[in-house]
N, C-alpha and C positions, 0 to 999 in steps of 0.2 A: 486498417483492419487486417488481420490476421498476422500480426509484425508479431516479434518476439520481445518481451521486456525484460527484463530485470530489476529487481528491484536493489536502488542502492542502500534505500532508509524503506524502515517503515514507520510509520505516524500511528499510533495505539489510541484509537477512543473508546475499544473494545473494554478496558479495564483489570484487563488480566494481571499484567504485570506487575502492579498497585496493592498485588498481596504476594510480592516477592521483596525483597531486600534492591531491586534495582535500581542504580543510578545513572545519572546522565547527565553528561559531562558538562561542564560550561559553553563549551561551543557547542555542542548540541542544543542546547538549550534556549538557542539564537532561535532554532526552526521553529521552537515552542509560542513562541512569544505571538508572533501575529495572527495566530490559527485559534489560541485559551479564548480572544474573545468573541470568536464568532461561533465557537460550543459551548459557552458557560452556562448558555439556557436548556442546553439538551442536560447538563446534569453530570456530566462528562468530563475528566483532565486528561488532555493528552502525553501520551509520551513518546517517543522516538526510541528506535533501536534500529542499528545499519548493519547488511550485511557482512559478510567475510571479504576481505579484500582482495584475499588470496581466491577466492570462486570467482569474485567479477572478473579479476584480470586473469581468468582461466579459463574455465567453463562460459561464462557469458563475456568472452572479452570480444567477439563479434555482434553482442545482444546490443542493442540501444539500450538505455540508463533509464532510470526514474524513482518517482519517490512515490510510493503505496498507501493511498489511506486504509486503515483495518477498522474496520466497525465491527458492531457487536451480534450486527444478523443482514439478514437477506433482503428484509421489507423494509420498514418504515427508517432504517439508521442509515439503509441505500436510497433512501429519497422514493422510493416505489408506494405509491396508493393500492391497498388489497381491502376494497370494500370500506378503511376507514385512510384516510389523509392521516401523515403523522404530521408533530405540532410545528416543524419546520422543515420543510425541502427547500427553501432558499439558502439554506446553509450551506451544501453544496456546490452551489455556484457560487458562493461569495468564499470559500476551499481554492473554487479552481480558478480563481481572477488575482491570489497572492502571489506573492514571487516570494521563492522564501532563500536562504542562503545561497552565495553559488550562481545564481538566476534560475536555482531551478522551480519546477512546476509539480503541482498533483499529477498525474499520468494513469493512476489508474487506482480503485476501489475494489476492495475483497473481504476476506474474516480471519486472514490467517498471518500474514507477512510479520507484524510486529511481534506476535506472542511467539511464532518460531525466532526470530531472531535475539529476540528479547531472552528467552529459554537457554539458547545456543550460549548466549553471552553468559547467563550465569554459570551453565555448565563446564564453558571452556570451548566449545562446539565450533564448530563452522559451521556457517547455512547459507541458501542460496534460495530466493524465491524466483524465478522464473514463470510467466506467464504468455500464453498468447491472446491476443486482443482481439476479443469475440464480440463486443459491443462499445458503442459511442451513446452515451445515453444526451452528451449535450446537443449533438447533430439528427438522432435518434434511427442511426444505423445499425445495426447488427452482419454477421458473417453469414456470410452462404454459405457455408461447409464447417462449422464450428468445432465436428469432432475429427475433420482433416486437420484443421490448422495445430489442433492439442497434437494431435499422434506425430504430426510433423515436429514438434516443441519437445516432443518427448524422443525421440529420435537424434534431433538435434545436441540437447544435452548428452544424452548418453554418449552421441560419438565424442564428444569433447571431454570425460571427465577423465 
């Protein structure tokens, strides 16, 4: 709880990228494989995009690593009940029990990670998602100080860029 991440990939269910010209490489395409079938029922293809190499081993080369699932909103794509259940939240958990290339793991969910980096890549860009870890929704923790931990995240990057 309140650790700093980075994000190495991001995992796109959001659909953005799906109206751009994007590819994704062969070896990328390894991470795709075990994740298409346990969202084919949401309606959903995934795709990956990885951040800047040069950011992680820079800006976050003392951040801990991970791979970012991006969904398409806040409620029911994040497994959250608001008055109606959406049509699968065990999807989620059967996300974070893969191993996907690498040994690595899910680490964390948001809305943004794939379509910036995804964007960056067509444009030529460099990008960096950086996050602080303000909830554990499988343990069902959350941070005591949530907008300390961001201002500490944002301070942190800035000294390093």
């Amino acid at each position: 709880m309140d650790s700093f991440l980075a994000s190495e990939y991001g995992i796109g269910l959001d659909g953005l990228l799906g109206f751009y010209n994007f590819e994704v490489s062969e070896e990328d395409k390894q991470f795709l494989e075990p994740i298409i079938p346990i969202v084919k029922n949401l309606g959903v293809h995934p795709v990956i995009a990885k951040g800047s190499d040069t950011l992680l081993n820079t800006v976050a080369k003392d951040m801990r690593k991970g791979v970012t699932l991006t969904n398409c909103g806040f409620y029911g794509p994040q497994g959250r009940t608001v008055r109606i259940a959406p049509k699968d939240k065990k999807y989620i958990d059967e996300l974070s029990a893969i191993t996907l290339p690498g040994g690595r793991k899910f680490t964390n969910m948001e809305m943004e990670t794939s379509a910036i980096y995804g964007m960056s890549k067509l444009f030529g860009h460099h990008a960096l998602s950086c996050n602080a870890i303000l909830a554990n929704r499988v343990d069902g923790t959350f941070s005591k100080d949530p907008h300390g931990a961001t201002d500490k995240l944002i301070r942190h990057v800035l000294e390093n860029i």
